[in-house]
Short mmCIF file of the C-alpha atoms (twelve columns), coordinates in Angstrom:
data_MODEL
# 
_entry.id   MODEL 
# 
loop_
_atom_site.group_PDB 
_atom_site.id 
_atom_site.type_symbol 
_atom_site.label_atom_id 
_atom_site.label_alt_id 
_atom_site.label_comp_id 
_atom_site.label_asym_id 
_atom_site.label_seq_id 
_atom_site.Cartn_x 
_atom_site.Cartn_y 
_atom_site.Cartn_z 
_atom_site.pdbx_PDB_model_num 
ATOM 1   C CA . UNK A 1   71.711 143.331 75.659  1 
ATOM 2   C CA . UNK A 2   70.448 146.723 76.938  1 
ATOM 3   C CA . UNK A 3   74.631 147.468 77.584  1 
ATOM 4   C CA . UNK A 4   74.590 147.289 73.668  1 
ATOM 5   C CA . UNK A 5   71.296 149.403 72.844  1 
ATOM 6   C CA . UNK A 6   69.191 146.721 72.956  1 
ATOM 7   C CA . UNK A 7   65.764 146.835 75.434  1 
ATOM 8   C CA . UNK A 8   65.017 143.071 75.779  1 
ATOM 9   C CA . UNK A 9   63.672 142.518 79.049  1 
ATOM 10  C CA . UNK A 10  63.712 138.988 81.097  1 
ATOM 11  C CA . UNK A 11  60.560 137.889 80.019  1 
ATOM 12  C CA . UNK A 12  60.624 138.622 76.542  1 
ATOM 13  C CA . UNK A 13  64.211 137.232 76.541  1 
ATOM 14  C CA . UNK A 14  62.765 134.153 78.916  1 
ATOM 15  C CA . UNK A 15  60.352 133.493 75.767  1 
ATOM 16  C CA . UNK A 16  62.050 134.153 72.828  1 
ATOM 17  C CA . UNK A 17  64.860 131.660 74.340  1 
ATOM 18  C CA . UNK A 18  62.016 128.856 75.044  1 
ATOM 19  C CA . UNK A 19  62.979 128.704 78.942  1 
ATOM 20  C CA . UNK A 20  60.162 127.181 80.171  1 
ATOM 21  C CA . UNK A 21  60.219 123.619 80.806  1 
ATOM 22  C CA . UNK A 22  59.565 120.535 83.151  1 
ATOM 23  C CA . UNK A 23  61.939 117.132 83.423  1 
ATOM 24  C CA . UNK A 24  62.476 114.782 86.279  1 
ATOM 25  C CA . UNK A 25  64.992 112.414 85.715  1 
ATOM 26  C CA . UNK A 26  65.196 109.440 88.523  1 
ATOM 27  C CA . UNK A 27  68.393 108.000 86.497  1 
ATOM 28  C CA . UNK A 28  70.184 111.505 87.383  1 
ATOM 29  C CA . UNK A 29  71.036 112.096 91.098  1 
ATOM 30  C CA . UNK A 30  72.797 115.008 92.647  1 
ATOM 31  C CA . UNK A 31  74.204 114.099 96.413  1 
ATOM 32  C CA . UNK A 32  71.941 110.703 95.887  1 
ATOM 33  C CA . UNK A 33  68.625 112.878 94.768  1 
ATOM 34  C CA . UNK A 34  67.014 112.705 91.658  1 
ATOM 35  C CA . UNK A 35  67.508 116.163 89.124  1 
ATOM 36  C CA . UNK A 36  64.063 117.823 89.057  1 
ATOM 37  C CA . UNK A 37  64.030 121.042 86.476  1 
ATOM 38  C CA . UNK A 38  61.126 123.577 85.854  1 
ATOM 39  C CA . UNK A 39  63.269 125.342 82.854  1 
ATOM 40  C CA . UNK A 40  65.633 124.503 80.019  1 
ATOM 41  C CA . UNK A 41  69.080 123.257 80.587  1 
ATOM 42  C CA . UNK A 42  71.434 126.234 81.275  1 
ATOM 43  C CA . UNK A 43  72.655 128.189 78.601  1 
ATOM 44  C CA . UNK A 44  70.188 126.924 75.955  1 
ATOM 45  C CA . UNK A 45  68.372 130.242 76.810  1 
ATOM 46  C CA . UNK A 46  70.381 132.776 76.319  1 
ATOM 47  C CA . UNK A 47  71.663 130.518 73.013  1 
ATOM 48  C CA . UNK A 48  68.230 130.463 71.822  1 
ATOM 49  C CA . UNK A 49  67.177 134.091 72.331  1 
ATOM 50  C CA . UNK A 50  70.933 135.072 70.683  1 
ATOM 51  C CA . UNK A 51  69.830 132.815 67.591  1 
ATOM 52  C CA . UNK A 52  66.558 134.151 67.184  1 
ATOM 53  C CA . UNK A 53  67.322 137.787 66.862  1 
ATOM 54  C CA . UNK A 54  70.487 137.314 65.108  1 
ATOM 55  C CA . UNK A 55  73.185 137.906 68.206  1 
ATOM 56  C CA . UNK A 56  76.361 135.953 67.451  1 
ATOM 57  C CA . UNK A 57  77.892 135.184 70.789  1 
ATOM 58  C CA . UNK A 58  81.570 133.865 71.978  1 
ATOM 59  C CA . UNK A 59  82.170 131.068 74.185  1 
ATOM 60  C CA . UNK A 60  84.915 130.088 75.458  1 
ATOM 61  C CA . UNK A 61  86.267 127.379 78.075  1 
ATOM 62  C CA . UNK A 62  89.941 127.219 79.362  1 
ATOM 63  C CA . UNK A 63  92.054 124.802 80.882  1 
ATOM 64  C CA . UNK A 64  94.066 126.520 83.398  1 
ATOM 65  C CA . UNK A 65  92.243 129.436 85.982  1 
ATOM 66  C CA . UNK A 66  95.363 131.954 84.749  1 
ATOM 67  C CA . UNK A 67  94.144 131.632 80.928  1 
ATOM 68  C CA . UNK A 68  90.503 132.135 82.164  1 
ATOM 69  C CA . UNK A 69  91.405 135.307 84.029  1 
ATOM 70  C CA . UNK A 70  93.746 136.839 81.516  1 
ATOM 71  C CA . UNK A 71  90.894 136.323 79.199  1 
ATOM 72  C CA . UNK A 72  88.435 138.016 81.074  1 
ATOM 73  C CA . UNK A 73  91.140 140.983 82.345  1 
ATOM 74  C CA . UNK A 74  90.821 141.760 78.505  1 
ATOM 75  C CA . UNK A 75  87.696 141.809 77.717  1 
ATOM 76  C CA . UNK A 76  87.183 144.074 80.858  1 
ATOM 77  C CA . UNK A 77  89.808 146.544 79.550  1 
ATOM 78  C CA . UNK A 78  87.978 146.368 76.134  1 
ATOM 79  C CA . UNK A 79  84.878 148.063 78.344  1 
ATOM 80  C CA . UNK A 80  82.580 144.525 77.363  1 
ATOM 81  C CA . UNK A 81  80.844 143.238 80.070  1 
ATOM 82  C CA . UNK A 82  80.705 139.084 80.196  1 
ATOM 83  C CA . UNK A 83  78.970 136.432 80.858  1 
ATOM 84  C CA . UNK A 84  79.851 133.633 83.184  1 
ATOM 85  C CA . UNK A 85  79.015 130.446 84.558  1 
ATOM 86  C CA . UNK A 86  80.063 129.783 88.337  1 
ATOM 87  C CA . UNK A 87  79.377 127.755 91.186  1 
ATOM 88  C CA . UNK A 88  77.047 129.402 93.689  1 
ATOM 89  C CA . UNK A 89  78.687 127.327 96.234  1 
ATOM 90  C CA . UNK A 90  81.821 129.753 96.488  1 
ATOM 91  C CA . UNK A 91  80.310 133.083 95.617  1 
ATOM 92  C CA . UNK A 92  81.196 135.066 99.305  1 
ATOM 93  C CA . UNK A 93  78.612 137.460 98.335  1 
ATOM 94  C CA . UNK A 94  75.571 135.865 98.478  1 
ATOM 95  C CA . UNK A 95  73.473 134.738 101.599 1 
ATOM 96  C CA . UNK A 96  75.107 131.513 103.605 1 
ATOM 97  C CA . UNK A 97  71.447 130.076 102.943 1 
ATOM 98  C CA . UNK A 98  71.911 130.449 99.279  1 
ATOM 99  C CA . UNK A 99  75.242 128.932 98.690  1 
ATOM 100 C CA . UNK A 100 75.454 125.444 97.839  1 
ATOM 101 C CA . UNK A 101 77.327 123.167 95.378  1 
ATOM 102 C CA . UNK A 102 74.986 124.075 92.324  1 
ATOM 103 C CA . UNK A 103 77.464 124.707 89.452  1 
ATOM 104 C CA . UNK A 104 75.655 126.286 86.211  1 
ATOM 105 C CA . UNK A 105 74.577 129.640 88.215  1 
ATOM 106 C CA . UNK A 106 75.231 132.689 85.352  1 
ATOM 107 C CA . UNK A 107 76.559 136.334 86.383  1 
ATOM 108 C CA . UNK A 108 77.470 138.971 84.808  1 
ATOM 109 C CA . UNK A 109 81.410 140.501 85.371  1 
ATOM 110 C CA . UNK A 110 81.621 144.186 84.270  1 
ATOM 111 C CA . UNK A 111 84.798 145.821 85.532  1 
ATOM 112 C CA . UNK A 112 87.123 146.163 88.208  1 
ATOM 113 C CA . UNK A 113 87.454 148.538 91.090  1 
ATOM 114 C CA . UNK A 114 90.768 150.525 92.476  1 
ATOM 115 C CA . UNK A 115 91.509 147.034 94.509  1 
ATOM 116 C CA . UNK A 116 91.501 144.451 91.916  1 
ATOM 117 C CA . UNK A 117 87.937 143.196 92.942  1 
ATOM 118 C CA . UNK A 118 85.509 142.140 90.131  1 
ATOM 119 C CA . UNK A 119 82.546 143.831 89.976  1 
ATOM 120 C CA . UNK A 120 79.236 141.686 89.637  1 
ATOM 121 C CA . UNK A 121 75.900 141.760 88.417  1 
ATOM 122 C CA . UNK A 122 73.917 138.667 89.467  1 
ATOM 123 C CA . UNK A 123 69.946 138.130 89.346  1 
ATOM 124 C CA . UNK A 124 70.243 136.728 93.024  1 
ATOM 125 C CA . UNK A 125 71.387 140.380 94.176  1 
ATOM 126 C CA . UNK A 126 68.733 143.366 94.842  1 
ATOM 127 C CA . UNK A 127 72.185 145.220 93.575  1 
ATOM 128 C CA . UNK A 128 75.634 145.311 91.819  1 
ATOM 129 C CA . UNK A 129 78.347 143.251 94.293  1 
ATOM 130 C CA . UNK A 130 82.283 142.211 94.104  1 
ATOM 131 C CA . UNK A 131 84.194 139.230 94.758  1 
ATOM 132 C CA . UNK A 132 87.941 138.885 94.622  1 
ATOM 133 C CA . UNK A 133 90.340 137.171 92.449  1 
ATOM 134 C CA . UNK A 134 90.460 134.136 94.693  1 
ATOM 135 C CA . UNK A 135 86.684 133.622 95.170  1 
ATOM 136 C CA . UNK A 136 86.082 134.255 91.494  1 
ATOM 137 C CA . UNK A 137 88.349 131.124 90.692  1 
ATOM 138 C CA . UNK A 138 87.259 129.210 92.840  1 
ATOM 139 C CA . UNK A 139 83.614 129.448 91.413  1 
ATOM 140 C CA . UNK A 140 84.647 129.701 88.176  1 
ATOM 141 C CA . UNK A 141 86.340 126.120 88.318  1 
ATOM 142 C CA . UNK A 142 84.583 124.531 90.822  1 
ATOM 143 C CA . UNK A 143 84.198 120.530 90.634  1 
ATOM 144 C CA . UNK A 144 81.275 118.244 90.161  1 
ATOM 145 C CA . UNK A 145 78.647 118.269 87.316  1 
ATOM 146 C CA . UNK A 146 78.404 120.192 85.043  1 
ATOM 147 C CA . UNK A 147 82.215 121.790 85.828  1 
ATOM 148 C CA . UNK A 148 82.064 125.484 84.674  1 
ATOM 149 C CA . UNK A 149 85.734 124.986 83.621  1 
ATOM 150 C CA . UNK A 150 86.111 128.682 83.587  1 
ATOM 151 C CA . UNK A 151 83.261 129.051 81.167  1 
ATOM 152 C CA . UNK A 152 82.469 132.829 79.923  1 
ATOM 153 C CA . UNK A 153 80.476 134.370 76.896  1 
ATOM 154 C CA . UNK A 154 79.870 137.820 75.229  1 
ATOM 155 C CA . UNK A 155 78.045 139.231 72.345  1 
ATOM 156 C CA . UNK A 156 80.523 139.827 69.243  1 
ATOM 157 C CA . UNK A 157 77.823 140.677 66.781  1 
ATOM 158 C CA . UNK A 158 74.809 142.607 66.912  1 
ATOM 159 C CA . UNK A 159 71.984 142.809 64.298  1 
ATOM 160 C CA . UNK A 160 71.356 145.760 62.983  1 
ATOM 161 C CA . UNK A 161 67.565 144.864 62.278  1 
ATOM 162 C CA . UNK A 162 65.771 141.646 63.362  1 
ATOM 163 C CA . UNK A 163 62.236 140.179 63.066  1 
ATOM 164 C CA . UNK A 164 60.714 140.443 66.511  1 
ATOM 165 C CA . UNK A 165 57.493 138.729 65.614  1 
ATOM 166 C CA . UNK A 166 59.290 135.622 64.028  1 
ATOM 167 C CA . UNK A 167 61.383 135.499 67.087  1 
ATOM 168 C CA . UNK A 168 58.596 135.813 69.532  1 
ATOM 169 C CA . UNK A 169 56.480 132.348 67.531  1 
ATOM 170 C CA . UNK A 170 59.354 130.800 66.977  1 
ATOM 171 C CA . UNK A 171 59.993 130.385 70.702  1 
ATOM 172 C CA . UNK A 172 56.576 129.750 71.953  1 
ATOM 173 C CA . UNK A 173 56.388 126.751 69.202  1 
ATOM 174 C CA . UNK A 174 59.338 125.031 70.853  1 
ATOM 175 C CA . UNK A 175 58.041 126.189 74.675  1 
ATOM 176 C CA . UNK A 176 55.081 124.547 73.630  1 
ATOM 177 C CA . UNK A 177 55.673 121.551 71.794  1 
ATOM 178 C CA . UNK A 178 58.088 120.436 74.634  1 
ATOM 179 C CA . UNK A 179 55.618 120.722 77.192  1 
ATOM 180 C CA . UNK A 180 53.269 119.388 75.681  1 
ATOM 181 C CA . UNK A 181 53.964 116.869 73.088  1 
ATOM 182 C CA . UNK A 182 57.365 115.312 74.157  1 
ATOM 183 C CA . UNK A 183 56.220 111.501 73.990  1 
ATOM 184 C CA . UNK A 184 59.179 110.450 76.887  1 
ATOM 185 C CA . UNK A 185 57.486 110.948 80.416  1 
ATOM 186 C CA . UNK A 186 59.810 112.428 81.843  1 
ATOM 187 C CA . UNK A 187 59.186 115.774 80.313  1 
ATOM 188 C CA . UNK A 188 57.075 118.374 79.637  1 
ATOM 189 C CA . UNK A 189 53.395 118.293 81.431  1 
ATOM 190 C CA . UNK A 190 53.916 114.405 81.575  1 
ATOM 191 C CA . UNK A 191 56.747 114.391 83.492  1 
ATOM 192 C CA . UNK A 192 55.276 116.272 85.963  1 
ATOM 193 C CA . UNK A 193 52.739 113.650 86.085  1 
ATOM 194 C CA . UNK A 194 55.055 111.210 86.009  1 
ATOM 195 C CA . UNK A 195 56.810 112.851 89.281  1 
ATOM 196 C CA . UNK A 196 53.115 113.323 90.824  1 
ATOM 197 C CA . UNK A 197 53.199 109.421 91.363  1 
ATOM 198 C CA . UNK A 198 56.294 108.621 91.923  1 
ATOM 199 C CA . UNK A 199 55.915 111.577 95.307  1 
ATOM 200 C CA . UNK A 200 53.025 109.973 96.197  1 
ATOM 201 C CA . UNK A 201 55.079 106.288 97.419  1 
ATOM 202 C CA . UNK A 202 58.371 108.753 97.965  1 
ATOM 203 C CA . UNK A 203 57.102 107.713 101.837 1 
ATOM 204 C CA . UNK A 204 56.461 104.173 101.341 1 
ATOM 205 C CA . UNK A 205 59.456 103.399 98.728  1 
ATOM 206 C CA . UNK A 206 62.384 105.187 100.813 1 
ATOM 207 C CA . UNK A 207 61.568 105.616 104.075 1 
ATOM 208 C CA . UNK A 208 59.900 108.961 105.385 1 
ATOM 209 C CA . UNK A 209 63.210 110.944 106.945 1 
ATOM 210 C CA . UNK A 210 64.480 110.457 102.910 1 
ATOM 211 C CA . UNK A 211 61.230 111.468 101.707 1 
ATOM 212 C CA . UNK A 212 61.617 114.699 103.411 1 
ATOM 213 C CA . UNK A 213 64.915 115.279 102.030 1 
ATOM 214 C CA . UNK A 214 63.904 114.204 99.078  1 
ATOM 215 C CA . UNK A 215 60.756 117.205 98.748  1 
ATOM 216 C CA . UNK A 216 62.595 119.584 100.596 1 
ATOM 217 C CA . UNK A 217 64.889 119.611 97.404  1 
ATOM 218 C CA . UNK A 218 62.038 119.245 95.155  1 
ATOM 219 C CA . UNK A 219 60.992 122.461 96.459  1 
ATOM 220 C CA . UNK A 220 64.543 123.805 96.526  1 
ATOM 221 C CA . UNK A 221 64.893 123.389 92.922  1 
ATOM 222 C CA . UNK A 222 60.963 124.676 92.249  1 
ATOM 223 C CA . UNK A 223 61.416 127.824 94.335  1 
ATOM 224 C CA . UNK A 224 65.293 129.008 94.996  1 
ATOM 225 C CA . UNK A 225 67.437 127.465 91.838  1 
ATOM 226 C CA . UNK A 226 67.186 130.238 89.030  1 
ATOM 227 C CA . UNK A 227 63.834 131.997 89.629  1 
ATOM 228 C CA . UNK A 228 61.730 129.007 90.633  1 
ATOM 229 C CA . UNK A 229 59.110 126.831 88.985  1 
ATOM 230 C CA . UNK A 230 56.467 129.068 89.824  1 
ATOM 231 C CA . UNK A 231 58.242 132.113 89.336  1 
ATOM 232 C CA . UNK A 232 59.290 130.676 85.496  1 
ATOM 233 C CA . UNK A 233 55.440 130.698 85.308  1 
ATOM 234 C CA . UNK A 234 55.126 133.926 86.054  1 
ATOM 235 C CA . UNK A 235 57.783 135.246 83.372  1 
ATOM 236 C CA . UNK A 236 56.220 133.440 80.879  1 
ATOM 237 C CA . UNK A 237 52.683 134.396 81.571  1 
ATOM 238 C CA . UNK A 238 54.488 138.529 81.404  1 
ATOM 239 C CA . UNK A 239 56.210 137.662 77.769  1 
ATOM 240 C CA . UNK A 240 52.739 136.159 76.612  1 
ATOM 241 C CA . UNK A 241 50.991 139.153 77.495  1 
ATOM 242 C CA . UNK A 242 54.016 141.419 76.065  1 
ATOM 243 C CA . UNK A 243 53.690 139.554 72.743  1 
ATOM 244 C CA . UNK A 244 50.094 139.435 72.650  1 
ATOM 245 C CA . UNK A 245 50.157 143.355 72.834  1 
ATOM 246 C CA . UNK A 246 53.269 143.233 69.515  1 
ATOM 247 C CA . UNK A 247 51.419 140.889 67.423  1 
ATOM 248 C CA . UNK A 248 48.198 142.185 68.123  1 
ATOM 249 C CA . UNK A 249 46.629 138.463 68.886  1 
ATOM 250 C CA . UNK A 250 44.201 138.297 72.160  1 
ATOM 251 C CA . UNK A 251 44.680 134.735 72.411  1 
ATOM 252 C CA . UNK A 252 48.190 135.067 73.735  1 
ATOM 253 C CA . UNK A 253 47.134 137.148 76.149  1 
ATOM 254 C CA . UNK A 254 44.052 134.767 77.709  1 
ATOM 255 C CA . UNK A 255 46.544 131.854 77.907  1 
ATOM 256 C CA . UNK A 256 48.996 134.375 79.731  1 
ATOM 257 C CA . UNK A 257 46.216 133.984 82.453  1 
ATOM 258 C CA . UNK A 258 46.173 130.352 82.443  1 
ATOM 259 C CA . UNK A 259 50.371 130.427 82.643  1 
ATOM 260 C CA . UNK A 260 49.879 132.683 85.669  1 
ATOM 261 C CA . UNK A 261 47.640 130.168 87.190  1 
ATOM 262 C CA . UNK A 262 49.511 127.826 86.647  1 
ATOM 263 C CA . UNK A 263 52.695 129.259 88.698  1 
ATOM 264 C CA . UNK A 264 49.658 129.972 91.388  1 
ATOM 265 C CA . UNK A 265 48.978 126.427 91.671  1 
ATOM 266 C CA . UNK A 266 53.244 125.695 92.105  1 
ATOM 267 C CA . UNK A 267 53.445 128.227 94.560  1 
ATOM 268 C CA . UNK A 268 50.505 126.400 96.540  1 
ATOM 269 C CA . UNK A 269 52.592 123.069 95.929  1 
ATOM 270 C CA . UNK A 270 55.689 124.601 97.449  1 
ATOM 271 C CA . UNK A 271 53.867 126.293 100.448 1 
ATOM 272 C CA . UNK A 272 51.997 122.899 101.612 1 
ATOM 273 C CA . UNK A 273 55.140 120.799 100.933 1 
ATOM 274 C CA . UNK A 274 57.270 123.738 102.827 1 
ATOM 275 C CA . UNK A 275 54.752 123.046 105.414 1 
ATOM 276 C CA . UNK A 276 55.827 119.036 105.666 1 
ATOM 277 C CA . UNK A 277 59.429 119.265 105.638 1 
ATOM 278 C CA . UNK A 278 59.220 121.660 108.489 1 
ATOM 279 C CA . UNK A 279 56.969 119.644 110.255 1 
ATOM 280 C CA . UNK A 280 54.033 121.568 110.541 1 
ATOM 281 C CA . UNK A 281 51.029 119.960 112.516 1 
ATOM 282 C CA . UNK A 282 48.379 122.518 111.337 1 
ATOM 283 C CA . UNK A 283 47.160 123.712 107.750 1 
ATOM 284 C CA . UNK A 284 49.274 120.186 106.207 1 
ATOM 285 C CA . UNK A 285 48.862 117.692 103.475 1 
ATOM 286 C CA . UNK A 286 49.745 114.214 103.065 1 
ATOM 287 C CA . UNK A 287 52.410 113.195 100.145 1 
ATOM 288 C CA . UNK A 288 49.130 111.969 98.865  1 
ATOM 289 C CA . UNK A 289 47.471 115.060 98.381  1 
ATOM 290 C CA . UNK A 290 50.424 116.751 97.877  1 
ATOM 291 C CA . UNK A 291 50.840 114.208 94.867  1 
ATOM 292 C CA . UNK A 292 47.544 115.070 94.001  1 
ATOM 293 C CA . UNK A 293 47.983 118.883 93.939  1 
ATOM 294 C CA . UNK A 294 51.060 118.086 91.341  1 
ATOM 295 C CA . UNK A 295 48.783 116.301 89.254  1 
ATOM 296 C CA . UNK A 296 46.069 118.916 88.885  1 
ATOM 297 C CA . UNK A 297 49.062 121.069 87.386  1 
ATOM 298 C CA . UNK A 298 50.091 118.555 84.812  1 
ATOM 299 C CA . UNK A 299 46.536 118.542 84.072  1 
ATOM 300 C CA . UNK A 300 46.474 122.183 83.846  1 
ATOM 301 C CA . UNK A 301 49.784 123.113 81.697  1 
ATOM 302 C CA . UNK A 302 48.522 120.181 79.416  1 
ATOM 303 C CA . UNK A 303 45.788 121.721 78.528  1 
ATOM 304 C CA . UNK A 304 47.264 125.444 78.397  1 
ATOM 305 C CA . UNK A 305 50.470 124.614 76.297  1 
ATOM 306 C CA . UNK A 306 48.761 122.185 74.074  1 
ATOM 307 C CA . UNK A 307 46.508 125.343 73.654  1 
ATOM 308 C CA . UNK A 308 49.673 127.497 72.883  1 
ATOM 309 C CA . UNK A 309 50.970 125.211 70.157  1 
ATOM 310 C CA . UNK A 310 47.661 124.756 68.065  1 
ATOM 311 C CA . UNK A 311 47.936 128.626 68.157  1 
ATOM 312 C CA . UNK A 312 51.718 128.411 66.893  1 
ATOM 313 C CA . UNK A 313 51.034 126.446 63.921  1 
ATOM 314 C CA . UNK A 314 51.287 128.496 60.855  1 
ATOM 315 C CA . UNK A 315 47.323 129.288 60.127  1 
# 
């Protein structure tokens, strides 16, 4: 957006797009573990934001790895950055600690150097990278679930005016309403209740070497997939307090403090249960209190978005 004029940063992007959210879905398994998520499914962000503020976007899938590069080769030579989804897994650029068969990770291409190699922006990187032809490819049509199948998107219209404040309420009523009044358990606040007692008898139920495994990807999926659980928090508790400061409304801005604390009490989560899958034997909880701890938060971002939505409602 700010390649095309426009100065959207993450968090107000983050919360116009309704990113925040919680599921845990025990029928869903990834390498035999269930899918824990502390945002919306990927894509539905950037979607969302593009809809709100009246961004048309272009997305496109290919069958064959030669009709997805051609396809981006022009777009590059047109000067437009894109959009891509890949699978961390084969990205040669990033850490050996970071890659892993995770296949909805976005970058951004943007051009080519005097060798051929594509030229990458990705929020994992401090700064700009490059990958080859080869590696690109290979993340770009990488198997397992979802498959990227070459996936890339760009902006083909831009408004020329847009209603900030309608686009700002418009995502914190959805945010809001999904966290705190899906009825299904599974989501919002009440799935993370729900997952606060089904970690407490994670020992008892599967054995405690699975258990382990079991947080330790819990915490993987709080802390390292996107920007974290806690980190999500944190964004959202910055485009509350940038909104509240547009639209002129204190409130937003007081239950920015509560979605900070919020990502405080993760971050304590993530810590303690750090502490157990490395085994630890000072300054550690029991998957009981540990359980416990992930309950309090439920409690806590019941409360807070259930706060946020009364506030949405059209007064």
């Amino acid at each position: 957006m700010r390649f095309h004029g426009y100065d959207f940063d993450e968090p107000m992007s983050f919360g116009i797009g309704s990113g925040l959210f919680f599921s845990y879905m025990p029928f869903l398994k990834v390498n035999g573990i269930p899918v824990t998520s502390y945002r919306i499914l990927p894509g539905h962000i950037f979607s969302k934001f593009a809809n709100r503020v009246g961004v048309k976007i272009e997305s496109k899938k290919f069958s064959t790895p030669k009709a997805a590069m051609n396809a981006l080769d022009i777009m590059l030579d047109k000067g437009q950055p894109v959009g891509m989804l890949t699978s961390v897994f084969y990205l040669d650029y990033l850490p050996a600690a970071y890659r892993f068969h995770f296949n909805a990770h976005n970058i951004v291409v943007f051009g080519k150097d005097s060798n051929g190699r594509y030229l990458v922006s990705d929020p994992v990187m401090e700064h700009t990278t490059d990958i080859s032809y080869d590696e690109l490819v290979r993340a770009r049509f990488a198997k397992g679930m979802p498959e990227p199948r070459g996936r890339m998107y760009y902006p083909v219209k831009l408004p020329g005016e847009y209603d900030l404040e309608k686009a700002i309420w418009t995502g914190i009523k959805q945010t809001s309403d999904r966290m705190a009044n899906v009825p299904i358990p599974l989501f919002g606040a009440k799935g993370m209740k729900y997952l606060s007692g089904r970690l407490r008898m994670w020992p008892e139920r599967i054995g405690d070497r699975k258990a382990i495994l079991w947080l330790g990807n819990l915490i993987r999926m709080q802390e390292e997939i996107g920007t974290g659980g806690a980190g999500f928090r944190f964004i959202y508790a910055a485009f509350l307090e940038q909104a509240s400061a547009i639209i002129k409304d204190e409130s937003l801005f007081e239950i920015s403090k509560q979605v900070t604390k919020s990502g405080d009490m993760l971050r304590d989560f993530a810590y303690y249960a750090g502490r157990v899958c490395k085994n630890r034997t000072t300054d550690t909880r029991s998957f009981a209190e540990l359980a416990d701890m992930l309950h309090e938060c439920s409690k806590h971002e019941q409360e807070t978005f259930t706060n946020l939505y009364q506030l949405s409602k059209p007064k």
